[in-house]
C-alpha positions as CSV (number, residue, x, y, z in Angstrom):
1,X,9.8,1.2,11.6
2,X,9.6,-1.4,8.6
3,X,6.3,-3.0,9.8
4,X,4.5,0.9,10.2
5,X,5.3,1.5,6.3
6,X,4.5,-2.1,5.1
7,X,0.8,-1.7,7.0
8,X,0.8,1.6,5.1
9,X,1.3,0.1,2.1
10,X,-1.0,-2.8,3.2
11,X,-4.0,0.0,3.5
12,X,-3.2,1.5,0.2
13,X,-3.0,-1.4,-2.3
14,X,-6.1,-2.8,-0.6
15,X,-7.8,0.3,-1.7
16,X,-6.2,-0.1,-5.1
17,X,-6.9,-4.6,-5.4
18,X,-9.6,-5.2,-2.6
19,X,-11.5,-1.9,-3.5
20,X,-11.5,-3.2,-7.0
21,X,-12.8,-6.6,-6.1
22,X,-15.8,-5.1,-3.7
23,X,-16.6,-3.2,-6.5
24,X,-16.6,-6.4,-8.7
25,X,-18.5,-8.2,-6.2
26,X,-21.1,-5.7,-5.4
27,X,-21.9,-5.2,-9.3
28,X,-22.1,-1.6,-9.4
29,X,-24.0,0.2,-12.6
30,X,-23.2,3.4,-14.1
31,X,-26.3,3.5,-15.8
32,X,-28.5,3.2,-12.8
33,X,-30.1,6.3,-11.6
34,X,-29.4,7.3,-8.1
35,X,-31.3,9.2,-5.4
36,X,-29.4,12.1,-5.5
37,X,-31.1,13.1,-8.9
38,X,-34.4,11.3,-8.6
39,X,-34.9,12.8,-5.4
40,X,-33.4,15.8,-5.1
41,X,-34.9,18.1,-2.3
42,X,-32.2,20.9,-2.1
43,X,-32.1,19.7,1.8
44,X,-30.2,16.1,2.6
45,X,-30.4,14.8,-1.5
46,X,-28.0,17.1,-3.3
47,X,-25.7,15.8,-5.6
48,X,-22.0,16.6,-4.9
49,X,-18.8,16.4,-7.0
50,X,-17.0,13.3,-5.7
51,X,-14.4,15.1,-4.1
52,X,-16.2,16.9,-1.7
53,X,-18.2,13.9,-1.1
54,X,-15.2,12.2,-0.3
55,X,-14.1,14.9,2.1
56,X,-17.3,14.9,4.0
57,X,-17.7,11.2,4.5
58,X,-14.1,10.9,5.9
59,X,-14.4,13.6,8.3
60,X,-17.8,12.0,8.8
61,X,-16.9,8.8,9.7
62,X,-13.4,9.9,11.3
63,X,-14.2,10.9,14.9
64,X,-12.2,10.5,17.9
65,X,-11.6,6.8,17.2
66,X,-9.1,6.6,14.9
67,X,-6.9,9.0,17.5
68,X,-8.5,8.2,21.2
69,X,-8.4,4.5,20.1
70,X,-5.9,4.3,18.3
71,X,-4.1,5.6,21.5
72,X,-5.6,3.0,23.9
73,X,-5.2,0.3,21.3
74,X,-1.1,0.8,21.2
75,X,-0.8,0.1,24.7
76,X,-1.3,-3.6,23.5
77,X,1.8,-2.6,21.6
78,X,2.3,-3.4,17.8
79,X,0.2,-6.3,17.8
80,X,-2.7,-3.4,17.0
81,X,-0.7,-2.5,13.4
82,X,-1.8,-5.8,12.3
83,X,-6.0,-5.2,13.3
84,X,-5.6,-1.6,11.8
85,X,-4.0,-2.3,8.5
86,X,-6.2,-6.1,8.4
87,X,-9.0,-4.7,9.9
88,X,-9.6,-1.7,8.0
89,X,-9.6,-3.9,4.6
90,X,-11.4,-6.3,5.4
91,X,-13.9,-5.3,7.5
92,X,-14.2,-1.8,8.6
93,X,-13.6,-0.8,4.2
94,X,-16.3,-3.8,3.2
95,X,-18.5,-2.9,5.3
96,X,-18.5,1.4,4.9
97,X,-18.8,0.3,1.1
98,X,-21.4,-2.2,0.9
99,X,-24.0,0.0,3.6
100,X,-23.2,2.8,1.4
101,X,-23.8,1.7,-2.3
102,X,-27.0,-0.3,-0.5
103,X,-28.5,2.8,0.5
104,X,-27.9,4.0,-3.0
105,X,-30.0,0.9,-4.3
106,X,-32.8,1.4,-1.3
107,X,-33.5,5.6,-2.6
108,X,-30.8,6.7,0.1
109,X,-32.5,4.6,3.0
110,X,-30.7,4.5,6.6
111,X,-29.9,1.3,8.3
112,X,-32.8,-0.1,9.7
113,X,-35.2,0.6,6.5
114,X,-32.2,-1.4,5.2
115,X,-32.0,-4.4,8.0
116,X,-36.3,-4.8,7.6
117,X,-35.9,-5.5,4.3
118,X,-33.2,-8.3,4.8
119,X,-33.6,-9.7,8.2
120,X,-37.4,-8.4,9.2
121,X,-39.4,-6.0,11.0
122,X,-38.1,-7.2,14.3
123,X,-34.6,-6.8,13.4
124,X,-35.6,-3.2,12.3
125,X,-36.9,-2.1,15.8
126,X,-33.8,-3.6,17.6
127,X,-31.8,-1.6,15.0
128,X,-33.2,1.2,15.2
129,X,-33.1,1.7,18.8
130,X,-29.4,0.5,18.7
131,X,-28.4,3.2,16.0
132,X,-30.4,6.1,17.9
133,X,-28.5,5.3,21.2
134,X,-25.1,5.2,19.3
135,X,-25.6,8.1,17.5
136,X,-26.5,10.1,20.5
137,X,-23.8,8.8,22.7
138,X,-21.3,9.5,19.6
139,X,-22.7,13.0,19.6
140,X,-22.1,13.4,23.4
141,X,-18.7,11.9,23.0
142,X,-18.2,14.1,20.4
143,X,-19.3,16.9,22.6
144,X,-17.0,16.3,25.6
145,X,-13.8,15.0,23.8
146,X,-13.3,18.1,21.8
147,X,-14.6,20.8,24.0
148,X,-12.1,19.7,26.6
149,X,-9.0,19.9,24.0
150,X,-10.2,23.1,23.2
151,X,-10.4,24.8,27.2
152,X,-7.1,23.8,26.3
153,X,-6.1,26.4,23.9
154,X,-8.1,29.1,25.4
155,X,-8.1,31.4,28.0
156,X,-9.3,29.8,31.6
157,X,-12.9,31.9,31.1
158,X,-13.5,29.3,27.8
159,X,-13.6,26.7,30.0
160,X,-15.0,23.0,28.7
161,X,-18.6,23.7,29.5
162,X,-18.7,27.2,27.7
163,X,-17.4,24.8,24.5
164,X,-20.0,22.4,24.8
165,X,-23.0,24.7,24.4
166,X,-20.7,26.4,21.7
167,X,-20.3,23.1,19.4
168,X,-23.8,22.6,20.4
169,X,-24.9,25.7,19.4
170,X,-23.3,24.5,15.9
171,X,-24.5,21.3,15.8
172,X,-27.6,22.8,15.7
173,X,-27.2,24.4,12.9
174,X,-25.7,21.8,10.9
175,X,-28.3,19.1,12.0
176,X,-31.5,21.5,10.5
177,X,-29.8,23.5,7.6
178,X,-29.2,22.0,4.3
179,X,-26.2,20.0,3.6
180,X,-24.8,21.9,1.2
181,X,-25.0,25.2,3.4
182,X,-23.2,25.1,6.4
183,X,-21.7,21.1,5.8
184,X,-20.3,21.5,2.4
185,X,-18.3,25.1,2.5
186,X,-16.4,24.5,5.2
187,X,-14.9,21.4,5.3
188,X,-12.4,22.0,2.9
189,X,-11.4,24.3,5.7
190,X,-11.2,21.4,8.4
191,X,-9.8,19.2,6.1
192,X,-6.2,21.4,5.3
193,X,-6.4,21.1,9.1
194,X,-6.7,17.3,9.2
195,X,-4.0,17.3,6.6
196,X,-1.2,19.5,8.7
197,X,-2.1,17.5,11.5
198,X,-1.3,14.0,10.1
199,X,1.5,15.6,7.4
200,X,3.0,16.9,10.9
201,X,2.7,14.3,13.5
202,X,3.8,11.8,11.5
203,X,6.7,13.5,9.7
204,X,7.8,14.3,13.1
205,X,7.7,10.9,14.2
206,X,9.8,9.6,11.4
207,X,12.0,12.8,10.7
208,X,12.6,13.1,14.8
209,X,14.8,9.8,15.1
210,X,12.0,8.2,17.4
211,X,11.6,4.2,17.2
212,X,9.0,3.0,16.1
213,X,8.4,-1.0,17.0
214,X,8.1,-3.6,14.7
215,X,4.9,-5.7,14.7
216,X,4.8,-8.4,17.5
217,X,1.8,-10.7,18.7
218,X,2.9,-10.0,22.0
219,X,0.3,-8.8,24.5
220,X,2.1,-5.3,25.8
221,X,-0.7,-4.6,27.9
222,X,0.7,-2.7,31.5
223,X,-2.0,-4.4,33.1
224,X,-1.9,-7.1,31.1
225,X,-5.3,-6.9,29.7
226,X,-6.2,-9.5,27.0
227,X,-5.5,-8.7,23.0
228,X,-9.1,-10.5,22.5
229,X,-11.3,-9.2,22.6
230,X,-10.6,-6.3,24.1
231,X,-8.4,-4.5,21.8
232,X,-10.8,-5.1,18.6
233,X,-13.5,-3.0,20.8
234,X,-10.9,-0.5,21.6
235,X,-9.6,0.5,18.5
236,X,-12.8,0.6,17.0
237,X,-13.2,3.4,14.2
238,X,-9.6,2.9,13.0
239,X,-10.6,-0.4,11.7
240,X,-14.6,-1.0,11.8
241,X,-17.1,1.4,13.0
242,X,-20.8,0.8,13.1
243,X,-21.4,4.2,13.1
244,X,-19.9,4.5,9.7
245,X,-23.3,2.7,8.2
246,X,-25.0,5.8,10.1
247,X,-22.8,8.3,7.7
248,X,-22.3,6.5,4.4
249,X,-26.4,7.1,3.8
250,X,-25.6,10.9,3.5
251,X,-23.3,10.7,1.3
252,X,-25.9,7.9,-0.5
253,X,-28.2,10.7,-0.7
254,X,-25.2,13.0,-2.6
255,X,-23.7,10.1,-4.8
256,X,-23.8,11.4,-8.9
257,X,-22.7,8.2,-10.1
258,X,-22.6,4.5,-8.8
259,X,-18.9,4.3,-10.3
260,X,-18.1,6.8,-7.7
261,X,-19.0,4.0,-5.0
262,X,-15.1,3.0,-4.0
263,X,-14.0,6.5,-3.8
264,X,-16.7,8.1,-1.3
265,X,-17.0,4.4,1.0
266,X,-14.4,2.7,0.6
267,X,-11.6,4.9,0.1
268,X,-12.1,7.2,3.4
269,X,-12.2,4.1,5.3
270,X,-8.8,3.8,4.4
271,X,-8.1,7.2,5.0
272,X,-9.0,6.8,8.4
273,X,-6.9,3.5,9.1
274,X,-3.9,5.6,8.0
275,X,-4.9,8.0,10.4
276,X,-5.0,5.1,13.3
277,X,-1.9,4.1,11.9
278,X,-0.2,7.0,12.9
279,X,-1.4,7.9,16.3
280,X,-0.5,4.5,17.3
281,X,2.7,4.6,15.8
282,X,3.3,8.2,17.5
283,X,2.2,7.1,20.9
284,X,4.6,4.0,21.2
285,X,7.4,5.8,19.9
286,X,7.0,9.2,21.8
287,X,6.5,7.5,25.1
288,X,9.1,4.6,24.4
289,X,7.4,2.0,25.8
290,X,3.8,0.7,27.0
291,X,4.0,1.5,30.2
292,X,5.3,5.2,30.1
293,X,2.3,5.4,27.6
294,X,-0.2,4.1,30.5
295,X,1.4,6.2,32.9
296,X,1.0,9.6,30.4
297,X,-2.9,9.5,31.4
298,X,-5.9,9.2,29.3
299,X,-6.2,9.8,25.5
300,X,-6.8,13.7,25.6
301,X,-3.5,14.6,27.7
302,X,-1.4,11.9,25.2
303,X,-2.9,14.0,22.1
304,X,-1.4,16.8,23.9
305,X,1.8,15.6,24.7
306,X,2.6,13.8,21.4
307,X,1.4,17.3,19.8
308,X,3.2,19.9,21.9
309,X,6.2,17.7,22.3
310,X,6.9,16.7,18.7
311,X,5.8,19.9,16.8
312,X,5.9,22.6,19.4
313,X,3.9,25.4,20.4
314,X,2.7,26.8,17.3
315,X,2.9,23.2,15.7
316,X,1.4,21.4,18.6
317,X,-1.9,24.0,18.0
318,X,-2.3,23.2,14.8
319,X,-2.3,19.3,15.5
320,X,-4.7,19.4,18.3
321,X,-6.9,21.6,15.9
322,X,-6.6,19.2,13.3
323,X,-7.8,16.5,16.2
324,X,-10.5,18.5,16.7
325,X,-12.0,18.7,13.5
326,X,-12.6,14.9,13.5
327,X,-15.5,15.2,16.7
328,X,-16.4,18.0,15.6
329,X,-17.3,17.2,11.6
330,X,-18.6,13.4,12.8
331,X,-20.7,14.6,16.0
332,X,-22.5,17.3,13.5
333,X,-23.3,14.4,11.1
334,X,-24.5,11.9,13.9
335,X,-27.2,14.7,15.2
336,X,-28.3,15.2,11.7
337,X,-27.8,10.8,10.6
338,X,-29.8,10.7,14.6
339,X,-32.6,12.7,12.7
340,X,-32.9,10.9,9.3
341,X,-33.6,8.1,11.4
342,X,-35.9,9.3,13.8
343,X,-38.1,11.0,10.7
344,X,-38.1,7.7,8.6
345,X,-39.4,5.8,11.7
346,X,-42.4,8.1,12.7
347,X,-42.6,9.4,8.3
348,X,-41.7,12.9,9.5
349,X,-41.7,14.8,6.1
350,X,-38.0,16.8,6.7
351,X,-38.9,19.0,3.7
352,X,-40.6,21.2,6.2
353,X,-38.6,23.3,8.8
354,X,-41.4,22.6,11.4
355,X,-40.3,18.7,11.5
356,X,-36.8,19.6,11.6
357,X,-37.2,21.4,14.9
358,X,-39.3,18.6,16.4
359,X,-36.9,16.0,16.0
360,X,-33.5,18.3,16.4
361,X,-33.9,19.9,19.5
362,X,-35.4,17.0,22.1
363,X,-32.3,15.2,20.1
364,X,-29.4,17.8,21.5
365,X,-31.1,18.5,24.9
366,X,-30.7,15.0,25.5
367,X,-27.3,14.9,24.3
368,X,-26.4,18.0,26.0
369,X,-27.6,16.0,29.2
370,X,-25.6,13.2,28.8
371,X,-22.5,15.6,28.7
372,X,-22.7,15.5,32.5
373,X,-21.7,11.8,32.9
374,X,-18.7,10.6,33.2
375,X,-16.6,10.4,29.7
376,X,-15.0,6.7,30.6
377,X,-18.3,5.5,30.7
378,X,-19.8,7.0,27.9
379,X,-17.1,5.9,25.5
380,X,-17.2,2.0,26.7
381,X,-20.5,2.3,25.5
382,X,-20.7,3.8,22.6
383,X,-17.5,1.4,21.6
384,X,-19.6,-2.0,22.3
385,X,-22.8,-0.1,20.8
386,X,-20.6,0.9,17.8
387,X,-19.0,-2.2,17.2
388,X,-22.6,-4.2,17.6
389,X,-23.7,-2.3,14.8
390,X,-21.3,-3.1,12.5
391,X,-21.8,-6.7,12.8
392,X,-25.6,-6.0,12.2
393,X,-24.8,-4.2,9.5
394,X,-22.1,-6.9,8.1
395,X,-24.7,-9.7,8.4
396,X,-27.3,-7.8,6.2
397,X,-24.6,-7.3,3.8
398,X,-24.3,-10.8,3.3
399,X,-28.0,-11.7,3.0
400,X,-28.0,-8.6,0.5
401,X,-24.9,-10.3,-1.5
402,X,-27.3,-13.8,-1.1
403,X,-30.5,-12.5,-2.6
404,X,-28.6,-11.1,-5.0
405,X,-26.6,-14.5,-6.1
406,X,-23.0,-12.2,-5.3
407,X,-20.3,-13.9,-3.5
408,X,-21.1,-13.2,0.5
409,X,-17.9,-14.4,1.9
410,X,-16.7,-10.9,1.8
411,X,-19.0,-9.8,4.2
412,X,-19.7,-13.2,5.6
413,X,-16.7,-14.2,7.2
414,X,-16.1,-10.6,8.9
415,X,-19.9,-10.4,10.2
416,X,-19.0,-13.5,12.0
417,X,-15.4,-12.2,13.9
418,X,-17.4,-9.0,14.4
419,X,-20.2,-11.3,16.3
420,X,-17.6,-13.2,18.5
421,X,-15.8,-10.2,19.4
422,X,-18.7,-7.7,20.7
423,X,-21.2,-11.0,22.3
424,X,-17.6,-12.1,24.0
425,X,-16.9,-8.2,25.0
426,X,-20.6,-7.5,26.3
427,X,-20.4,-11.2,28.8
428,X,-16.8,-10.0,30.2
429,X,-16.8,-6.3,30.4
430,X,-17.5,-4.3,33.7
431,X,-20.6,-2.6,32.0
432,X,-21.8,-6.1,30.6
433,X,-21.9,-8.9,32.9
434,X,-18.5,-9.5,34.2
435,X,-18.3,-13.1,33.5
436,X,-15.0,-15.1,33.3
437,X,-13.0,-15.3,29.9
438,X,-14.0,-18.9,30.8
439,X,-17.3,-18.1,30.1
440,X,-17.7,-15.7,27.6
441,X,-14.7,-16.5,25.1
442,X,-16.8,-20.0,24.3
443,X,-19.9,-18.7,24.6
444,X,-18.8,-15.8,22.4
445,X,-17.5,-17.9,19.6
446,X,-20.9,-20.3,19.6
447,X,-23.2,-17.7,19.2
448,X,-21.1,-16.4,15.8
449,X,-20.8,-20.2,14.8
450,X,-24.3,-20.9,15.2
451,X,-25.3,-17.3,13.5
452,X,-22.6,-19.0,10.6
453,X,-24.8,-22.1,10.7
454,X,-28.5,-20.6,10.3
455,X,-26.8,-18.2,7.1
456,X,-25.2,-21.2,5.2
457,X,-28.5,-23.3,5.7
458,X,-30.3,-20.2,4.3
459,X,-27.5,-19.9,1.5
460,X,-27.8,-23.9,1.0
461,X,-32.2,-23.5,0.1
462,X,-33.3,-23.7,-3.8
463,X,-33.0,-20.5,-5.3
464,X,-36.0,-19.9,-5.7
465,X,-36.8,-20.0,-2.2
466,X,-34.7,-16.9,-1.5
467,X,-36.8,-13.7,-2.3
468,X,-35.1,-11.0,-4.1
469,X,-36.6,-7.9,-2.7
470,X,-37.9,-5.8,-5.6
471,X,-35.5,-2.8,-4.6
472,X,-32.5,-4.8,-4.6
473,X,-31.4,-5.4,-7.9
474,X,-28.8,-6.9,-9.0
């Protein structure tokens, strides 16, 4: 149980030290104006108090990952404390912050506006297609996953389908309406319920007598599948999330004050690992070992053990809610993030109600489509999709930090693990090209050393043949 609280501890001082440094790094300026007050529009720029935008951007950002793969990630055992606790400092916090106070310097801008101004036009149209097909697929995901805990809790006539067009039926809503009309009120509503749920399930945990095992490099896996890289795709939003750089513009577009910066990015990151912290802390110790854990099933029916079993009827409820409200508040958000996209590519005005509907409803059919395919699949994808992201968002942080004469190791060093780990993922996986780990693990680590090699040559030219783009000041 020691190792669980130290990587608590772990998460919070790197808010307190390694927040502190990002900030330093990143050279944020409390004079500076920011979109939310130079472009107000009453519809996506509205400033917000920081607390509620700190609310909204961790039950944003904090989908089903953080609790579906932070379930699959403990059957490598406790090896995945150490990527949670690492991972969500180093990479998953860095990189939530820097896409977020970047879109604050680029008028609220989403990712590939972003990625054209650092790495080209080209880069932009492969971004942009990658971010549209995650954000759909985390909307579908975020479909299916809670709808089917919620058949749960119902009578047999709310079945899983009726619940899909339901939170469709709201996603909807939230995807056109302003933010701060459906978004903004009631989150402080699903966030008490986030609260109970991780005040209970962990309390429970600890409280209950159950073991929790100490941290081990040890692969646990029941079918002994390997740590690398499978487990860092696995256990993706509880340490790095591409889609995170698809949710930290909103909040871009709500930011007062660039101080703010560490509290609304980086600090819900953090949130979130804690959260990842403690479903894979519950899951090991519930089950007892890695292989009654396998044997419990997939990720929704060990939610609903661990809930029902630890806390009770009335308990277990109120936990599985709380797990609900994660899908639910980040599938909204990807819909509506899937439309600021969509409107910036084709210069859809979204001041008018008329482009809303043109972009939002094709946008939800489809998504309501892909609700019909298998869930398995649909989340392998959107975790290599996800994960691909990040690292294209990681290297334009660096070339942001370059251009800007900031120290890019920060962002550096993790855009290059995060390239090894999703090209070696895509070569071996069933749904990439099933190659050998003899195969992709060096082929893997090449492409991220020679991506390494191309940035430091870049980083080794005269100053003054590194263009500072006239948006990105210092």
């Amino acid at each position: 149980m020691f190792s669980f609280f130290a990587a608590i501890v772990v998460l919070i001082l790197g808010y307190l030290f390694y927040g502190k440094l990002m900030e330093k790094v990143f050279g944020f300026n409390p004079e500076r104006p920011v979109p939310a007050i130079e472009k107000k529009d009453g519809v996506d720029y509205v400033p917000l108090p920081w607390y509620k935008a700190f609310l909204i951007q961790l039950l944003n950002i904090a989908g089903l990952g953080p609790i579906f793969g932070a379930v699959a990630g403990a059957l490598w055992g406790p090896a995945v404390f150490l990527w949670i606790a690492i991972g969500g400092i180093v990479v998953g916090a860095v990189h939530d912050y820097m896409i977020g106070m970047m879109s604050v310097r680029h008028e609220g801008k989403n990712v590939p506006e972003i990625v054209a101004q650092y790495m080209g036009k080209g880069m932009k149209y492969v971004t942009n297609v990658f971010i549209v097909i995650l954000l759909v697929l985390v909307g579908t995901v975020f479909v299916s996953g809670p709808a089917g805990l919620l058949a749960g809790l119902t009578p047999d006539f709310m079945n899983a389908r009726l619940w899909i067009f339901i939170i469709i039926a709201y996603y909807f809503l939230a995807t056109l309406l302003p933010i701060d009309k459906i978004i903004a009120p009631i989150y402080p509503v699903f966030g008490a319920l986030l609260l109970v749920m991780c005040i209970g399930v962990g309390g429970a945990i600890i409280l209950g007598g159950y073991q929790i095992p100490e941290i081990t490099l040890a692969n646990l896996h029941p079918r002994e599948l390997p740590i690398w890289p499978l487990m860092f795709i696995t256990v993706a939003c509880g340490a790095v999330s591409g889609f995170h750089s698809t949710q930290s513009p909103i909040m871009a577009r709500c930011l007062q004050n660039e101080k703010l910066g560490r509290k609304v990015f980086f600090g819900p990151m953090i949130v979130e690992s804690v959260i990842a912290m403690i479903w894979a802390a519950a899951s090991m110790a519930f089950f007892g070992t890695t292989q009654a854990l396998a044997d419990a099933g997939a990720a929704p029916a060990v939610v609903r053990g661990i809930s029902f079993g630890l806390l009770g009827t009335v308990g277990g409820t109120l936990a599985i809610l709380g797990v609900i409200v994660l899908p639910i508040t980040s599938g909204d958000t990807a819909f509506r993030a899937a439309r600021y996209v969509i409107s910036e590519f084709f210069k859809f005005d979204q001041g008018k109600i008329k482009n809303r509907y043109i972009i939002t409803i094709p946008l939800l059919a489809l998504g309501l489509a892909l609700t019909y395919i298998d869930f398995g699949i649909l989340w392998r994808y959107f975790a290599w999709s996800n994960q691909t992201v990040a690292a294209i968002v990681l290297w334009t942080a660096s070339l942001y930090l370059l251009k800007n004469s900031r120290q890019y190791w920060v962002t550096l060093i993790p855009a290059t693990f995060m390239t090894a780990v999703t090209v070696t993922y895509i070569l071996q996986a069933p749904e990439g090209f099933s190659l050998s780990t003899a195969i992709s693990y060096p082929v893997g680590i090449i492409v991220a050393i020679i991506l390494l090699a191309v940035f430091l040559w870049q980083a080794m030219r005269p100053a003054g043949s590194v263009t500072v783009a006239p948006s990105a000041g210092k």
